[in-house]
C-alpha positions as CSV (number, residue, x, y, z in Angstrom):
1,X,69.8,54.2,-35.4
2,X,72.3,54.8,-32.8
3,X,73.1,58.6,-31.9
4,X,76.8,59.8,-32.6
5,X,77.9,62.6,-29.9
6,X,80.7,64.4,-29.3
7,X,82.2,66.6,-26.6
8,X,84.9,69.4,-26.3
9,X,86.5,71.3,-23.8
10,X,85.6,74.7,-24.8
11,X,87.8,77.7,-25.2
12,X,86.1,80.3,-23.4
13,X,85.5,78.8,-20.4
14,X,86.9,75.3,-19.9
15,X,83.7,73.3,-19.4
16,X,82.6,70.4,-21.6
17,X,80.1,70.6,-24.2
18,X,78.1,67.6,-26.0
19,X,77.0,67.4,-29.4
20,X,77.6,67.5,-33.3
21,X,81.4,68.5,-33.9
22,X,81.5,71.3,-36.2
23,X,84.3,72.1,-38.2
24,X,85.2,75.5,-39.8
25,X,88.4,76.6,-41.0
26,X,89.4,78.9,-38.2
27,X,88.0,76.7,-35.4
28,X,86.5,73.7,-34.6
29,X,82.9,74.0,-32.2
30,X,80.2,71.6,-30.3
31,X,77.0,72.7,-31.3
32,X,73.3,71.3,-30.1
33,X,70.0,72.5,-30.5
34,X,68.5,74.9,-27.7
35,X,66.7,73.6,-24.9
36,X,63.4,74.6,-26.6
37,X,64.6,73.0,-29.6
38,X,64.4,75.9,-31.6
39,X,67.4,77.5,-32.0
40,X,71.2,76.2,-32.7
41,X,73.7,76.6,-29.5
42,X,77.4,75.9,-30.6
43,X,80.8,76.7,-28.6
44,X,84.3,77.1,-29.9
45,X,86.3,74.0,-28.4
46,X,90.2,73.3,-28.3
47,X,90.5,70.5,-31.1
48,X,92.8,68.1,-28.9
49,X,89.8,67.8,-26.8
50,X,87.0,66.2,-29.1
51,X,86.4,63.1,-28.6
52,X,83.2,60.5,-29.8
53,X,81.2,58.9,-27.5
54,X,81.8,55.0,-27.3
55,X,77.8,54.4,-27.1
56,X,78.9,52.6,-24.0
57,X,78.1,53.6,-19.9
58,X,80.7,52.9,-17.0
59,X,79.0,51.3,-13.9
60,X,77.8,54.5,-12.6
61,X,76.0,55.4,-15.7
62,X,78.4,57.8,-17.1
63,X,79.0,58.0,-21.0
64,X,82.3,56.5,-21.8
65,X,84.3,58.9,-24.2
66,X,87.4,58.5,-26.5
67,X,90.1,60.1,-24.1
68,X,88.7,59.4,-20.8
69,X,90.8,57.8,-18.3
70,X,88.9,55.2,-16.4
71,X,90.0,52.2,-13.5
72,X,89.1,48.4,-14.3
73,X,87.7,46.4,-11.2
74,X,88.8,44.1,-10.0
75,X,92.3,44.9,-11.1
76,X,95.4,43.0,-8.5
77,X,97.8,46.1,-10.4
78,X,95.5,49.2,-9.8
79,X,96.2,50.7,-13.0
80,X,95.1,53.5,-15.0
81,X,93.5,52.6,-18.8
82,X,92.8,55.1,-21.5
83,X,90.1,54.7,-23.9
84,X,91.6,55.4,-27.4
85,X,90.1,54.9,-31.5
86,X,92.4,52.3,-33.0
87,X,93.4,52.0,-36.5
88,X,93.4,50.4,-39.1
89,X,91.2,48.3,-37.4
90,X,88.8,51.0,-36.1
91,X,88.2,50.2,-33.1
92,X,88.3,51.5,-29.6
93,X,91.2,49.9,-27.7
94,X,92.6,50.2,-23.8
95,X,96.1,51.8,-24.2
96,X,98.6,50.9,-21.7
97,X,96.3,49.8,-19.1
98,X,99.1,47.1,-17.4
99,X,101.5,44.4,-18.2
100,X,98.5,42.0,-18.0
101,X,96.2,43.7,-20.8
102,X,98.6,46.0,-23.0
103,X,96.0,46.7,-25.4
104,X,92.7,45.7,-25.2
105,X,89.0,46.2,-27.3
106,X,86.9,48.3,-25.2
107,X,83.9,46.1,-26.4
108,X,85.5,43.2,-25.0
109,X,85.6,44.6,-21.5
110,X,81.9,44.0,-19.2
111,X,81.5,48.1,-18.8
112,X,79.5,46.9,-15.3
113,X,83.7,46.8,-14.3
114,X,84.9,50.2,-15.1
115,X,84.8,53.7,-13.7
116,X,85.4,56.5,-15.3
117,X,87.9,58.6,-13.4
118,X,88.8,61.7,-15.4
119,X,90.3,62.3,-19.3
120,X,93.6,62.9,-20.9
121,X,92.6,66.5,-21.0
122,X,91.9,67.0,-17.6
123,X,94.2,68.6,-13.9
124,X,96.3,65.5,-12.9
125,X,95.1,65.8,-9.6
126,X,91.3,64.6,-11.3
127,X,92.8,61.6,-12.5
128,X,95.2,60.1,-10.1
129,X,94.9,59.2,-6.3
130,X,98.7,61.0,-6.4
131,X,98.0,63.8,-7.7
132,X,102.1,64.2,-9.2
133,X,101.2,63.4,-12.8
134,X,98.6,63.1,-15.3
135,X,97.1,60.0,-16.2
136,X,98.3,59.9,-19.8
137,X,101.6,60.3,-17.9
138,X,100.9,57.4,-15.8
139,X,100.2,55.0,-18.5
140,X,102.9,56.6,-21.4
141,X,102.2,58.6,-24.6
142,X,99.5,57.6,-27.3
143,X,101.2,55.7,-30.2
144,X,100.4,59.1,-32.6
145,X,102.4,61.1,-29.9
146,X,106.0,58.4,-30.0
């Protein structure tokens, strides 16, 4: 059985959290058992920011999340791709990346390629070599934002 995860940026402080998503009707939280296991941890979390894990590593090893902003090698263009769920066919798609792959499955790509380089949600200065504007910026609005 495959493990479902989630993070969020949390409210308080900023940092990411990983877990269960948690929904309640005045917030929305990350919560995860204890590092003893024994008792239940959860932090309040801006909603924007939750995002499911793919189940799929970049080629340094890091988890690749709906929302992060990540750099496909070898890429002539040098462009900026956004992982993103797609419906109705429910999968994860590449939004944007460059004229060459508009829209791609995320499965489809050899993860062995791509580095994560930051999220939507994070400083632009994280997620471009520029540092003048954000990657979602860089690669245009989410189609739920037109």
């Amino acid at each position: 059985m495959r493990e479902i995860k989630f993070r969020g940026k949390r409210k308080d402080n900023g940092e990411w959290v990983y877990g269960d998503v948690i929904h309640f009707p005045s917030t929305t939280a990350i919560g995860h058992p204890d590092k003893d296991g024994v008792c239940w941890e959860e932090y309040d979390v801006i909603p924007e920011t939750v995002g499911q894990s793919t189940g799929l590593k970049d080629k340094n090893d890091v988890e690749i999340y709906d929302g992060d902003v990540f750099r496909y090698y070898p890429d002539l263009y040098n462009s900026i791709h956004i992982v993103e769920w797609g419906l109705p066919i429910g999968a994860r798609l590449i939004k944007k990346g460059s004229a060459r792959w508009p829209e791609q499955y995320l499965h489809c790509m050899a993860s062995r390629n791509i580095e994560i380089i930051g999220t939507i949600h994070d400083k632009p200065e994280k997620n471009t070599n520029q540092g003048s504007e954000s990657a979602r910026d860089s690669v245009g609005p989410a189609d739920s934002e037109k």
